[in-house]
N, C-alpha and C positions, 0 to 999 in steps of 0.2 A: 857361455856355451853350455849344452848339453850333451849327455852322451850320443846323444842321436844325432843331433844338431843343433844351428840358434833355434832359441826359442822366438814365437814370432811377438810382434810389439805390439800391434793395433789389431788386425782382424782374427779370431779362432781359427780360419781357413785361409791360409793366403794365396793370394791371387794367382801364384807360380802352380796351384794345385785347381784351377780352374784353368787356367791355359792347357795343362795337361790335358783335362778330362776336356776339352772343348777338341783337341786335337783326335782322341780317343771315338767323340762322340762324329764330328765331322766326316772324320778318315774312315770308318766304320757304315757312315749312311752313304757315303759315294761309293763304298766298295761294294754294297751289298746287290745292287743289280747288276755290276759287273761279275762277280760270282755265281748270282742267279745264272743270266745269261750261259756261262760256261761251262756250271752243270745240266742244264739241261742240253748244251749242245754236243758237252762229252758222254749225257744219258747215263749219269753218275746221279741214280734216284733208286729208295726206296721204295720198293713193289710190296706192297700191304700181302698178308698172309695172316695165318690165324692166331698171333698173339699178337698184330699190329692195331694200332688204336687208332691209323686213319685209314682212310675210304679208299681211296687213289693214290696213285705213284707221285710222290713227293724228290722233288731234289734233297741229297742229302750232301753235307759237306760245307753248308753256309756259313760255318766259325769259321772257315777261311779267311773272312771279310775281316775278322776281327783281330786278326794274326797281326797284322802287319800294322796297321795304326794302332795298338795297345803297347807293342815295342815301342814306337817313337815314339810316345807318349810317354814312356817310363823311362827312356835314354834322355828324355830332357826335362825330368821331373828332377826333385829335388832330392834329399838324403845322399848318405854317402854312395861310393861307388862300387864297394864290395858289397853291399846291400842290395843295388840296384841290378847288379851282375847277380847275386845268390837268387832273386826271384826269377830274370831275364833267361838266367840259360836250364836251368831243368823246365820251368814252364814253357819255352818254346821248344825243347828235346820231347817232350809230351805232346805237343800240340803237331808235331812232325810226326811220331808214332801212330797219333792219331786219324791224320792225312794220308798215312799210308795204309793202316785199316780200309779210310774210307774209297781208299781208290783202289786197290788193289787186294787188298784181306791179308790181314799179319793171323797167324794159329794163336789162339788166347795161351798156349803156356810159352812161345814165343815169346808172344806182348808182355805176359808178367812178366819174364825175366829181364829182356829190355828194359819194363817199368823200375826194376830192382836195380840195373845197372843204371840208370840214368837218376833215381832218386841221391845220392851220396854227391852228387856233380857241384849243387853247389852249397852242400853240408860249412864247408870249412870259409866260405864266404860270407852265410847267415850268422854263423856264430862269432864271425871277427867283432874284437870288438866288446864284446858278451862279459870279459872276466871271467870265464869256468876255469876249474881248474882241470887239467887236462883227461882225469880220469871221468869228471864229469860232462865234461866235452864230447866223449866219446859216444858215454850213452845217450848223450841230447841229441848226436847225429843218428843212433841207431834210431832211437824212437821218433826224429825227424821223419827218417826215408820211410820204415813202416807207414806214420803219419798221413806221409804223400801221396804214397803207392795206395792204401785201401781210402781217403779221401777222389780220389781221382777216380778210384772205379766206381764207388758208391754216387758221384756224381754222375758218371754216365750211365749208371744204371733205372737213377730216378729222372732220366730227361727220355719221358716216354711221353710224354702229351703237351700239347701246342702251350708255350710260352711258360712252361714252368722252371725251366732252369734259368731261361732272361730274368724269371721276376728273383730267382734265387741268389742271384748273381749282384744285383743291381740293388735290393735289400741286404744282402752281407757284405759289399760293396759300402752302401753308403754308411752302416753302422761301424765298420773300422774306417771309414773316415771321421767319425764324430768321434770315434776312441782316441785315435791319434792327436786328435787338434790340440796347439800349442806343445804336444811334446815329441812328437814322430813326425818328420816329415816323408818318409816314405812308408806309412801306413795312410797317412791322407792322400798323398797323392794315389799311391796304386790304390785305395779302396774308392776314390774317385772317378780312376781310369777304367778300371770293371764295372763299374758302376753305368757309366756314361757311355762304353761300348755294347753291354747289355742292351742298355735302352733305345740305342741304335738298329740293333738286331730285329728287334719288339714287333716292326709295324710287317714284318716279313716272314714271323715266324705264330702271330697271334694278332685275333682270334681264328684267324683260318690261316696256314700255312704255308708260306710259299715255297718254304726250304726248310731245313730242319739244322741243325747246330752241326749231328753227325760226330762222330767219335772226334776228329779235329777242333770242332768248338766244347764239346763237352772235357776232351782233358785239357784245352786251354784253360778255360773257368775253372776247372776244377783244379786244378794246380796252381793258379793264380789265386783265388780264396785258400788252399791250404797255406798256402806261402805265407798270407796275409795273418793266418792263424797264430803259425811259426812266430811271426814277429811281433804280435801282439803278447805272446807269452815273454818272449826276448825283453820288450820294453817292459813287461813285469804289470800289467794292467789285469792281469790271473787268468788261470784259465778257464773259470766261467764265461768269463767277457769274450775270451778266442773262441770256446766252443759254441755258444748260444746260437750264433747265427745259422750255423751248420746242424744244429739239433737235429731238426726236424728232417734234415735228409740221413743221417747218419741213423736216427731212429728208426726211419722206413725201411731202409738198408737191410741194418743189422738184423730184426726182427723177423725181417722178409728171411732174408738167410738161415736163421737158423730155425723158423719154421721148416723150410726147404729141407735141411740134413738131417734135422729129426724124422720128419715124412719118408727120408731117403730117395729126396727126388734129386735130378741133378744140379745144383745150387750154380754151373755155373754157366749153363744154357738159360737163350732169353725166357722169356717168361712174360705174366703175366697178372700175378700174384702181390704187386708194392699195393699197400695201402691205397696209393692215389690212384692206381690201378682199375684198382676191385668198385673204388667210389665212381669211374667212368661206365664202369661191369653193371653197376648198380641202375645206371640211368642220368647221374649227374652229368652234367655237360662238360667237356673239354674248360669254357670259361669259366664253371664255376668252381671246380676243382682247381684252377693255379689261383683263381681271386681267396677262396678258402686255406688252401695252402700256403700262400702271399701269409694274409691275415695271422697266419700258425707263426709266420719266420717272422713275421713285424714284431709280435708278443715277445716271440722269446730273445728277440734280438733286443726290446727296450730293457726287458730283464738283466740281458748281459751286459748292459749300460750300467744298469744302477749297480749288481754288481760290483763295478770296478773301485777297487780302494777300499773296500767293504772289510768290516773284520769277517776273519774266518767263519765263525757262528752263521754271520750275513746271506756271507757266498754258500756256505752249505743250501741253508733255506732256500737261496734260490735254485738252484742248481739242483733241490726236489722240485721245486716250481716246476723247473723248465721241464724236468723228465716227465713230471704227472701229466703236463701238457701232450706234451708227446704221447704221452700213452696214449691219453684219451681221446687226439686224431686218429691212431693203430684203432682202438676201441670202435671209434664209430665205422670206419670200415671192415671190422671182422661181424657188426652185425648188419652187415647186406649181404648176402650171397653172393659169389661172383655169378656171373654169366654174360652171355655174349652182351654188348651192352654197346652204344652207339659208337661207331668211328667216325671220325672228324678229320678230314682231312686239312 
């Protein structure tokens, strides 16, 4: 036995983690036009306006599809059951928050403070198990729920053009499942089951749009990869290896922001200004900026591979790797101007 659980005998990925992710992948592509369907007949769609990066009125709200078979898939995935409950119920308390944005509109100091109360929900689930000592404990939940809360918005923040959060999702997704293999079972399974509900999404939100994730699919994901972060640091794989996959939106993010509050612009109305943005402003196309962006998170996430187990010295190195990368995606989009630049519906 391991602290996590058996470790497996014959295959690095056991086949209780492809059941999973088959159920994920499955549940997900039959639900997706029943969703469709429903938003367009509840007219629960995004009307393009002037920081919108598509053409026409878009259904919003399509993580719906994904809500529901990524639960069953996790409820009969493997790993313990305080584990399975610590990602289960704040990522669907998010993914509910977000559903209610998308149908209705929660006020964003609302939202955060909800996001605040719902991050601690399943703090003392993720750490079962951990061995901290309790004053250490305490701080690992504090810095967990922060963790959660600005991971989740910084993801819905960069899911502004056709399929870049699916490829975000389904890339940091399959990388903590290669992290976990043989000694996490529920790092493989759930970085399989996002993975595979991702990819399911894919054919309906890229390269041209039929629905969009919508605040419900973006803090699912985005909660569901922080989780995944969380635990990767838990099973002690460093946290290079946890952040890497996430680099590259956390870069966009952050960067965006606090050019934002130095300008003195409002930092927390939508905008138009993320890196990948400015590269749409520029004339790149909607495809080639997620395949580009893809390619950013593939690097840094192989990065966060090698990475793991690494001596200290190692991980530093990389983890200037990973940020120079970053930069120099920031880089190539502060020399194009923005301006109005193609929408894509």
């Amino acid at each position: 036995m391991t602290r996590t659980g058996l470790r497996y005998r014959r295959s690095p990925v056991h086949w209780g983690a492809w059941t999973s992710g088959a159920i994920a992948l499955v549940g997900t592509a039959a639900l997706c036009p029943v969703v469709l369907s429903t938003l367009r007949r509840r007219q629960l769609v995004d009307v393009p306006n002037e920081r919108s990066s598509h053409a026409r009125p878009t259904a919003r709200g399509g993580g719906a599809a994904l809500l529901v078979p990524m639960a069953i898939a996790m409820l009969m995935s493997r790993g313990t059951w305080p584990l399975r409950a610590g990602l289960l119920i704040p990522v669907l308390a998010m993914a509910a928050l977000g559903l209610a944005e998308d149908v209705g509109g929660v006020p964003v100091g609302r939202r955060f403070a909800l996001q605040l109360v719902i991050g601690p929900v399943g703090a003392p689930l993720l750490l079962h198990g951990a061995g901290l000592r309790p004053t250490v404990a305490v701080g690992a939940a504090v810095i967990g729920v922060l963790w959660l809360v600005a991971f989740v918005n910084a993801f819905n923040f960069m899911d502004g053009i056709n399929g870049i959060s699916a490829m975000e999702a389904a890339v940091a997704g399959l990388t903590y499942a290669w992290l976990g293999r043989g000694r996490s079972p529920i790092l493989v399974d759930g970085g399989i089951i996002v993975a595979a509900a991702a990819i399911a999404f894919v054919p309906f939100n890229f390269p041209h749009a039929r629905m969009f994730l919508g605040d419900v699919g973006s803090y699912l994901l985005g909660a569901w990869l922080a989780v995944l972060a969380v635990l990767t640091i838990r099973d002690r794989f460093g946290l290079v290896a946890a952040v890497a996959p996430l680099a590259l939106y956390l870069g966009d993010t952050g960067i965006t922001l606090l050019r934002r509050v130095a300008a003195r612009e409002p930092w927390h109305q939508p905008h138009r200004s993320h890196a990948y943005q400015r590269l749409v402003q520029a004339g790149w196309s909607h495809t080639f900026v997620t395949l580009f962006v893809g390619a950013i998170v593939a690097i840094c996430s192989v990065l966060g591979v090698v990475a793991r187990g690494r001596a200290l010295g190692v991980q530093v190195g990389i983890a200037a790797a990973i940020v120079a990368i970053v930069v120099a995606y920031i880089g190539v989009s502060w020399g194009r101007p923005g301006r109005p630049g193609p929408a894509v519906a």
